[in-house]
N, C-alpha and C positions, 0 to 999 in steps of 0.2 A: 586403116585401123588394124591393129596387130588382132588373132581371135587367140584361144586357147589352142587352135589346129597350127598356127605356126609356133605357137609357144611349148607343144610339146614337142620338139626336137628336147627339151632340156631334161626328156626322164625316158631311163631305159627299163625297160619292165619284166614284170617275168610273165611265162606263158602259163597255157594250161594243160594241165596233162589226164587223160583218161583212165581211169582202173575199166580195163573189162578182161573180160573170156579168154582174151591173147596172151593174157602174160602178166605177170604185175613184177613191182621192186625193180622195173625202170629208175634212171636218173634220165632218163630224154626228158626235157625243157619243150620240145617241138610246139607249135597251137596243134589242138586238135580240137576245141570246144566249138560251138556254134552259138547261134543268138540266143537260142530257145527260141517258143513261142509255137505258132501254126497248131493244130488242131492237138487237143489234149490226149494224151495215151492214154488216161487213167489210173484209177486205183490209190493206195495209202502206200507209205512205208515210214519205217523210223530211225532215228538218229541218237546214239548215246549221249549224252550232254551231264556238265555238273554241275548244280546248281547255277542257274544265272545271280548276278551280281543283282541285275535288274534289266529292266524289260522298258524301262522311261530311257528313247535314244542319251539325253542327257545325262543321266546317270550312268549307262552300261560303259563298261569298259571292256570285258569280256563273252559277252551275251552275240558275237559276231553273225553265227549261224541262225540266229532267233530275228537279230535284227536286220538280215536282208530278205528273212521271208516275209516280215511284218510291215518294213518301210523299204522306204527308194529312196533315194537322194538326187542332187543333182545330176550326179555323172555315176560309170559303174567303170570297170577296168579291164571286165570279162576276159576275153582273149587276146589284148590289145595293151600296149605297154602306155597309152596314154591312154586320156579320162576319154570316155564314149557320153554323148549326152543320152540321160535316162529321163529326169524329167524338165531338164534344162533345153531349151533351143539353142540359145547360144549364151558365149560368156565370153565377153570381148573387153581389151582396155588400150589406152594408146597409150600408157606409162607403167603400168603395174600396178600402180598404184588405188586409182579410182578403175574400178570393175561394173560393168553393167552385166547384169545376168534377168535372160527372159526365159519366161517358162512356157512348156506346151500349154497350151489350153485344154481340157477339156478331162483334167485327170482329177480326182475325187479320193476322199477318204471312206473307210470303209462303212461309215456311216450316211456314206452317202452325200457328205458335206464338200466342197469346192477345197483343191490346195489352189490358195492363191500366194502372190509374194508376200502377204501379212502375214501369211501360216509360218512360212520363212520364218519373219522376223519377231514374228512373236514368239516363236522357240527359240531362238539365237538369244533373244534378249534372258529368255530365262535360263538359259542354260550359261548365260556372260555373267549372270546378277550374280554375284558374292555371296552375301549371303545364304544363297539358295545352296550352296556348298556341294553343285556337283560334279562329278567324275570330271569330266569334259570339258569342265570352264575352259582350261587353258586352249582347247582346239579355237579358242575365236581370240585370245591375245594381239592379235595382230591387226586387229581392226579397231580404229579410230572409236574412242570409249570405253574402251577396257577399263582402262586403268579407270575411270570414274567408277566403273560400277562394281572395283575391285581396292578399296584406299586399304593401307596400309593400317589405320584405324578409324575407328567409328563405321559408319551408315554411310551408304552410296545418297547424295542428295538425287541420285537419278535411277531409273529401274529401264531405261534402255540407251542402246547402245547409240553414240551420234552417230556413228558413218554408217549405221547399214539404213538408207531410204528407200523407203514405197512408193515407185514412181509412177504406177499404176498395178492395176487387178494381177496382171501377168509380167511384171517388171520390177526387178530389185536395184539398186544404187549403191554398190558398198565402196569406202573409203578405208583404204589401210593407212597403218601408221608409217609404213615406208614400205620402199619396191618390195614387190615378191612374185617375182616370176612363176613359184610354184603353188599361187593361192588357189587353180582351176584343180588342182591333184589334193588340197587338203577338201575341199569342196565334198568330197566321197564320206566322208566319215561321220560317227554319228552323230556327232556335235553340231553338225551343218544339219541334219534332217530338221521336214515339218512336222510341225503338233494343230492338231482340231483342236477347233473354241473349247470343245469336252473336257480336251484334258486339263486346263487352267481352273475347273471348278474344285477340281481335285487330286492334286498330282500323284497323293497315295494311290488313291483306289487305282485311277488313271493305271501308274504301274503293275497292277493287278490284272488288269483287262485289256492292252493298251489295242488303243484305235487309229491303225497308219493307216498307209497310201500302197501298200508293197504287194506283191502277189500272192503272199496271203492272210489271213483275217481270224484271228480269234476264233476257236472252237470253244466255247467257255470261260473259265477264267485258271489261270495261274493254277495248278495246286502244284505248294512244294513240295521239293522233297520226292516227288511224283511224275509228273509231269505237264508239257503243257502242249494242248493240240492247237493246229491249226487246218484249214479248210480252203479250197481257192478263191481268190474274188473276181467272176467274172468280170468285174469291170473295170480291173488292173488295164491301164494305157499303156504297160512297158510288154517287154516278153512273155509273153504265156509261160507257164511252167506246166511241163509235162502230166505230173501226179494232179490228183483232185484233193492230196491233204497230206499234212507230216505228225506225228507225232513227235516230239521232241522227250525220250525217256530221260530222265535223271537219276541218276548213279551217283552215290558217295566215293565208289571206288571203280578206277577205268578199269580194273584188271576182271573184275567181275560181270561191266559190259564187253570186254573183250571172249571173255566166254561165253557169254548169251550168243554174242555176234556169232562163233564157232556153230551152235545151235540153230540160230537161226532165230533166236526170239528177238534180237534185233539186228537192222539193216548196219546201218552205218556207222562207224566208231573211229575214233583216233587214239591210235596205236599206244597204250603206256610202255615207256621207255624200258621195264622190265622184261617187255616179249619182243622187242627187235630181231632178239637172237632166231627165233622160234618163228617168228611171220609170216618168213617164205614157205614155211612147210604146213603151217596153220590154213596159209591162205593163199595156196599157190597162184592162182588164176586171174585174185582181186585184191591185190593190196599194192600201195604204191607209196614209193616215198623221194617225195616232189621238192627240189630244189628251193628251199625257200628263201628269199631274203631276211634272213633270221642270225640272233645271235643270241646263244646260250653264253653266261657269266656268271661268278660269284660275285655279289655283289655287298659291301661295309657297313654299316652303321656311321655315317663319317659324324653323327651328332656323339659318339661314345668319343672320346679323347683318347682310349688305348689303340683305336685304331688310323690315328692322326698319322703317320709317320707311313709315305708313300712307300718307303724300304720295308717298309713289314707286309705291304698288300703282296708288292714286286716278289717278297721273298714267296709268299704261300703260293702264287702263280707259278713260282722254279720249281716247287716240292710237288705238282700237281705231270703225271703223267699222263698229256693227253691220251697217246695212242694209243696206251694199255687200257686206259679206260675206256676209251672206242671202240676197240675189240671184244673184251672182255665184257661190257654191257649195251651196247649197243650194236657189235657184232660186224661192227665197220663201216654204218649207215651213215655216222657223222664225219664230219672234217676239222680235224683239231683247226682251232684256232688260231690266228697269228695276227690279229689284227679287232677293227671293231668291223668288217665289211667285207663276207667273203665273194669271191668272185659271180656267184649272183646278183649282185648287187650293183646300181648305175653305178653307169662309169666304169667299169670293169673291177671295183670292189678295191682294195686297199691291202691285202695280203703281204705279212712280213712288217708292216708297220712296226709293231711291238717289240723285235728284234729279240735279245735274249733272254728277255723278262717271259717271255712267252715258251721259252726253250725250257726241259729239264734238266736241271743243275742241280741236285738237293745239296752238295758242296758250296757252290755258289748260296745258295736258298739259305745256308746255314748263316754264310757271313753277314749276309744281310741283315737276316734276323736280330742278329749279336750288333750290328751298327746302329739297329733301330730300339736297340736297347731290352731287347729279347721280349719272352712274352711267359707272365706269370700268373697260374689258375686254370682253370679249365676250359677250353673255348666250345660253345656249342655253332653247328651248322644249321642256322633256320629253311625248312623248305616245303610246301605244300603237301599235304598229306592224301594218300585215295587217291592219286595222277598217277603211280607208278612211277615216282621219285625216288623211294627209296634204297634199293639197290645203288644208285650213281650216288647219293647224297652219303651213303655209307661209306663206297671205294673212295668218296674224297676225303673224308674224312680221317680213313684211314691213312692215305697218303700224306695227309699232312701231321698227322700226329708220327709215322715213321720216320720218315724224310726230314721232320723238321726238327723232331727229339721231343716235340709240345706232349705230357703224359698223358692229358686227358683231352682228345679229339671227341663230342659227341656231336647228335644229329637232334632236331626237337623238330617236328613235326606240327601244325598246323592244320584243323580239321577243312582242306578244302583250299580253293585259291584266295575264298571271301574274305575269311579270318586272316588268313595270310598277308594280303593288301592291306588290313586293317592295320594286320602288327609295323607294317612299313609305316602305311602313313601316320598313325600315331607315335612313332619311334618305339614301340616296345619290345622291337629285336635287337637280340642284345651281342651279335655274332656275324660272321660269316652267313649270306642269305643266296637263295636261289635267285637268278634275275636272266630276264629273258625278252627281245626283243622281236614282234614280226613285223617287218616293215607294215604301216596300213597302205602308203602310196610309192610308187615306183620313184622314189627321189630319197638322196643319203640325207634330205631335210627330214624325214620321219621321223629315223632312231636320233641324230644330231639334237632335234630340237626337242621331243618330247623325252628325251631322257637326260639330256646335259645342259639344256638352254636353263636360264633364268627361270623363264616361266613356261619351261616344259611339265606337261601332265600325265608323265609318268615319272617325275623327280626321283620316286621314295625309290623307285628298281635302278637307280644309281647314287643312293646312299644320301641326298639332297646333294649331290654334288652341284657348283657354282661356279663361275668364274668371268667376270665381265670380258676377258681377253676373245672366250670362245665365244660369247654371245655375240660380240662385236667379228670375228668372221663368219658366223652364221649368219648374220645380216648384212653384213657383205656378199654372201655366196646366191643370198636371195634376190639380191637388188644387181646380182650381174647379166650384163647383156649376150652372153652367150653360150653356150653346153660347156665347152674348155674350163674359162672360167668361173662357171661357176662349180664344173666339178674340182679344180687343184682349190677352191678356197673351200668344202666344204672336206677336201680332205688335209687342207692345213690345220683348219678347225679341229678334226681328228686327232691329228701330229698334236697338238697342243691338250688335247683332252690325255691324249698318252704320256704326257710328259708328268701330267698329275697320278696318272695311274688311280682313277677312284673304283676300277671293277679288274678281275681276271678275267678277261675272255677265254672262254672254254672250249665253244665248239659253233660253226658254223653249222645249224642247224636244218633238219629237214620236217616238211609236215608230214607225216606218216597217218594212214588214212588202210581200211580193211573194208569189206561191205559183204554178205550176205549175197546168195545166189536167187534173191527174191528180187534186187536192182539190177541194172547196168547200165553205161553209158554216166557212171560218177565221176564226174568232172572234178579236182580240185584248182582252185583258180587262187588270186591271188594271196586273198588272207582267210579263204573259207570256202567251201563248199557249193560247189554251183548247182543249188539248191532245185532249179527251175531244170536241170536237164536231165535232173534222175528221173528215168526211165523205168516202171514197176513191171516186171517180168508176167 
């Protein structure tokens, strides 16, 4: 029987890296993180955050740091380029296709109530059910009953999923719809977490107060705008985390946790892209900015029809000078782009893909334009407002209104990421928009599928881009029986998404992270915060 431990030769990962006392604004990749766990250091500290989206695993899409201190999921990725089991013993299949997954015994919600494989599956169901319309459906697409409890029109005649079966108290049965080597690495995310009976009486309130499995547990409840605390749970079965509680502050605007952070009124913060220049000096000792598997892009409206003609994206891409804006606002932290998959990325990452489309030509840029039948009106740049967006969302815009002769380049702002997602997913942006990918698992299935597949669940941050051609090598890339394999089919899949050109890749991006001289030992790990190893001074 194949397990997940032979099947992760197929994902290369990225490490962890340390902010302390020594030095910070490394690009070393090195491991340096540990398990956690073993006897608690003590104390509180806190972390800038902005509004969570939500706090219900199935809904959140951005709430990352909130939701690995609250829940656990099957596997985690810690310092290790494959899934580590958390509250999984094993996850074994002899085809890919049908997965047996058994759980530790003996681990509990914060309420005190048993995760069994029904918690599983009773989440999975509601987080697959359509109508229930959220964030994360698409994380379980792939498992036999989707599509029933997702039609095209009307009412699902079903409210759970066929393939995922309760084989027993500690044993799950799931059934995909075709091979997928990389199902053990989607398994980490929130979409995959359990929910207590609690929360199905009321998913609102539920969201307000929510009751995981994670190492830690509600201090209260939710207040927005504010913040939300959390506390330890002794009787977490995974790693202990060091601190006995976090506060989680919220900020409308990072630049303003970014100064608190200078003060000391909070702990930990991620860097707005406006003080890159300034960090090292800010924060000489404790600040780091980590390799991420990430890609910054502009991203269409492909549902507007002015933005139809692949020669008009191409063109804004020639008129866009990475380097100068990498210097001049980020101060040389990032890595222009040249592709959708920079060299962090498995597989050794995809660079130079994009060829000249990627290159600064505003000559080139011009002709283009004029082929694609020019562009007449005003264009605005949609981008998240209060992140410290603004400065980059400006130089681009300027750039392409000189470069491209366009008279009126503007920026429109967006109070937050919430409102910003929203404007996607309802289509109400009506321009050039910020778009941004962090890998969640160490395979180029992540961005591939949750941003350009069919029933990828991040569509709207590539414009609803589609194309049965790509879908059909993504599912090829998943169902191949080897690393080679299936990394040239998930990078032909690529080759073919660039032939459409539906985003400008911008910048292979990095997580940028600062902390106060109240922590140390802040780990940042794959897509967040290795919440459990900060160490309160």
């Amino acid at each position: 029987m194949r397990t997940w431990q032979r099947l992760a030769a197929l994902a290369v990962g990225a490490a962890l890296f340390t902010v302390t006392a020594c030095g910070g604004g490394s690009d070393d990749t090195s491991d340096t993180g540990g398990d956690g766990g073993g006897e608690s250091t003590g104390g509180t500290f806190s972390v800038g955050i902005d509004e969570p989206d939500a706090l219900l695993p199935g809904r959140s899409q951005g709430a990352f740091d909130e939701m690995h201190a609250l829940f656990s999921g099957l596997v985690r990725f810690g310092d290790q380029s494959e899934p580590q089991m958390l509250n999984a013993e094993s996850i074994e299949s002899d085809d890919n296709i049908v997965w047996t997954i058994a759980l530790k015994p003996g681990w509990t919600f914060h309420d005190g109530t048993t995760v069994t494989a029904q918690s599983y599956a009773d989440a999975w169901n509601a987080t697959a059910y359509g109508p229930n319309a959220w964030a994360n459906n698409a994380q379980l697409s792939g498992i036999v009953g989707w599509d029933e409890l997702n039609p095209a029109e009307g009412t699902p005649a079903t409210d759970t999923l066929s393939g995922v079966e309760v084989v027993d108290e500690n044993t799950l049965r799931v059934t995909l719809k075709a091979a997928d080597s990389q199902f053990p690495y989607k398994l980490g995310q929130p979409g995959f977490y359990p929910l207590p009976e609690v929360a199905f009486a009321d998913f609102d309130a539920f969201n307000e107060a929510p009751v995981g499995n994670g190492p830690y547990m509600m201090d209260g409840a939710w207040e927005h705008d504010v913040q939300l605390a959390v506390t330890r749970y002794e009787d977490y079965q995974g790693p202990q985390p060091n601190a006995d509680g976090i506060t989680f502050r919220i900020y409308s605007d990072t630049t303003t946790a970014y100064t608190d952070a200078i003060g000391g009124a909070v702990d930990i913060v991620s860097v707005p892209q406006e003080k890159y220049k300034q960090v090292a000096t800010d924060f000489a000792d404790s600040f780091v900015a980590f390799n991420a598997v990430r890609l910054d892009w502009l991203g269409f409206p492909l549902w507007d029809p002015r933005f139809q003609d692949p020669r008009l994206r191409q063109a804004i891409s020639m008129s866009i000078d990475r380097d100068a804006v990498n210097e001049a606002i980020f101060g040389g932290l990032y890595t222009p782009a040249t592709s959708y998959h920079g060299p962090s990325a498995p597989g050794g990452g995809t660079e130079g893909m994009c060829g000249e489309f990627c290159e600064f030509d505003p000559d080139r840029a011009k002709e283009l334009l004029a082929e694609a039948g020019g562009w007449e009106g005003p264009m605005e740049i949609w981008f998240p407002g209060g992140v410290g967006y603004d400065q980059t969302f400006e130089a681009l815009a300027n750039q392409i209104r000189q470069n491209l002769g366009i008279e009126e380049v503007t920026t429109r702002s967006q109070p937050g990421f919430v409102q910003f997602l929203d404007a996607l997913r309802t289509q109400q942006a009506s321009g050039p928009f910020r778009g941004g990918w962090g890998s969640l698992y160490p395979s180029m299935q992540s961005q591939l599928f949750a941003v350009f597949s069919s029933h990828g669940d991040a569509r709207e941050g590539g414009g609803g881009y589609s194309n049965p051609e790509v879908d059909e090598l993504i599912a090829q890339a998943d169902a191949a029986p080897s690393l080679d394999e299936a990394t040239e089919l998930y990078k032909a899949a690529e080759e073919r998404i660039i032939e459409d050109f539906p985003i400008v890749p911008l910048f292979y991006a990095k997580y940028v992270y600062a902390h106060s001289s109240n922590v140390s030992n802040v780990i940042i790990g794959f897509d967040q915060i290795e919440l459990n190893e900060v160490v309160v001074n």
